[in-house]
C-alpha positions, 0 to 999 in steps of 0.5 A: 310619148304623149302624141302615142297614147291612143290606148289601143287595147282590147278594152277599144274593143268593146264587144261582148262575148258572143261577139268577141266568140263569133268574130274569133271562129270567123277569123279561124274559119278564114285562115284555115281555108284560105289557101297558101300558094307558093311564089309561082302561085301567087304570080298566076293568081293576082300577085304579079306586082309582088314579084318587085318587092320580092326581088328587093327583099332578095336584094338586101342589103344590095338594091335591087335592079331591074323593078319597075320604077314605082315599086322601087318608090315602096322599098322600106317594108321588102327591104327589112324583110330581107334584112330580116331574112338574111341576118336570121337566115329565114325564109323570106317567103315565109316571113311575108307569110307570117307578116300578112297574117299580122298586118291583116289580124292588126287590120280587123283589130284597128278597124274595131277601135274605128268603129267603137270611136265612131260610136257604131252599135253593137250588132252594126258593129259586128256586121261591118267586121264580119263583111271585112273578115269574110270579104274574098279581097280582103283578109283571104286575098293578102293573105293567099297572096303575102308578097303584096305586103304593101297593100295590106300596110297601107290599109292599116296606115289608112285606118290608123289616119282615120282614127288620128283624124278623130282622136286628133293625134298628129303625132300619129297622123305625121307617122302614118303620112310618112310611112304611107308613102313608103307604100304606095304614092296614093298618100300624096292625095291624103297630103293634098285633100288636107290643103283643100279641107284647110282652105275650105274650112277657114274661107267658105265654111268659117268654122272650127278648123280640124288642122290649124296652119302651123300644123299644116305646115308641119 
């Protein structure tokens, strides 16, 4: 599909050595000392609400009863990892493990190709990337705490907006609307604010609109 080809590639990237270098240690050193609790663990230090999306993942194929009625809106991702998990007979913590370190190494990866669109310098560049890799909340946070998946999806779906936004590819852009919703309902404000961006552009601003009307039908 031509709406695809972003050319996500580490050519993206663009990045010397030392820097490519530094970054990797960095990511190293995080994943090495990040600690990875256990179920019990994650419900005492800040993972409670993943408690829901476990129960679906349990549950599957079956729903699951008895969540909070707002997780059970963010059932896609829990629920093909407990699909996933029963038909391979894996266990489904250890594939929310391995799933939060992929989402949260995609996250800095996307981040990256933001920046180079954003035309960030060099040294700003690894900067930003650094602050991110080695910020408590973020990377080490989902990845000591992997039952909060949808989190982390989001935040990759937030960036992958951005970067639609600005390679102006709605194919994308319809894909990562549709799938943020499946993680939290935050999307419906992304949905709301273009409405708003529309009406300002075409009756204050007069000015080359980033979505045309067809498209915000769409």
């Amino acid at each position: 599909m031509v709406g695809w080809r972003l050319s996500l590639t580490i050519k993206n990237i663009n990045l010397n050595p030392v820097s490519l270098l530094i970054l990797f240690f960095t990511i190293t050193f995080v994943l090495i000392t990040t600690p990875f609790y256990d179920l019990e663990a994650t419900l005492i230090f800040g993972g409670k609400d993943g408690i829901d999306y476990f129960k679906i993942s349990e549950s599957a194929p079956q729903i699951a009863s008895n969540i909070q009625y707002i997780k059970s809106e963010r059932f896609l991702f829990p629920y093909l990892i407990g699909l996933f998990s029963n038909y391979f007979n894996f266990d489904i913590f250890n594939i929310y493990r391995i799933c939060s370190v992929i989402f949260c190494l995609f996250f800095v990866y996307l981040i990256t190709v933001l920046l180079e669109n954003l035309k960030c310098p060099e040294k700003l560049k690894l900067l930003f990337l650094l602050i991110i890799i080695l910020n408590p909340y973020l990377i080490r946070y989902y990845i000591a705490l992997p039952t909060l998946i949808n989190d982390i999806i989001f935040l990759n779906i937030v960036t992958l907006l951005v970067i639609s936004l600005l390679k102006k590819n709605y194919y994308l852009f319809y894909s990562a609307i549709f799938f943020g919703f499946f993680c939290r309902q935050n999307t419906f404000a992304f949905v709301l604010s273009l409405y708003i961006i529309f009406f300002l552009e075409r009756f204050f601003f007069r000015k080359k609109k980033l979505f045309d009307l067809k498209t915000l039908i769409i």
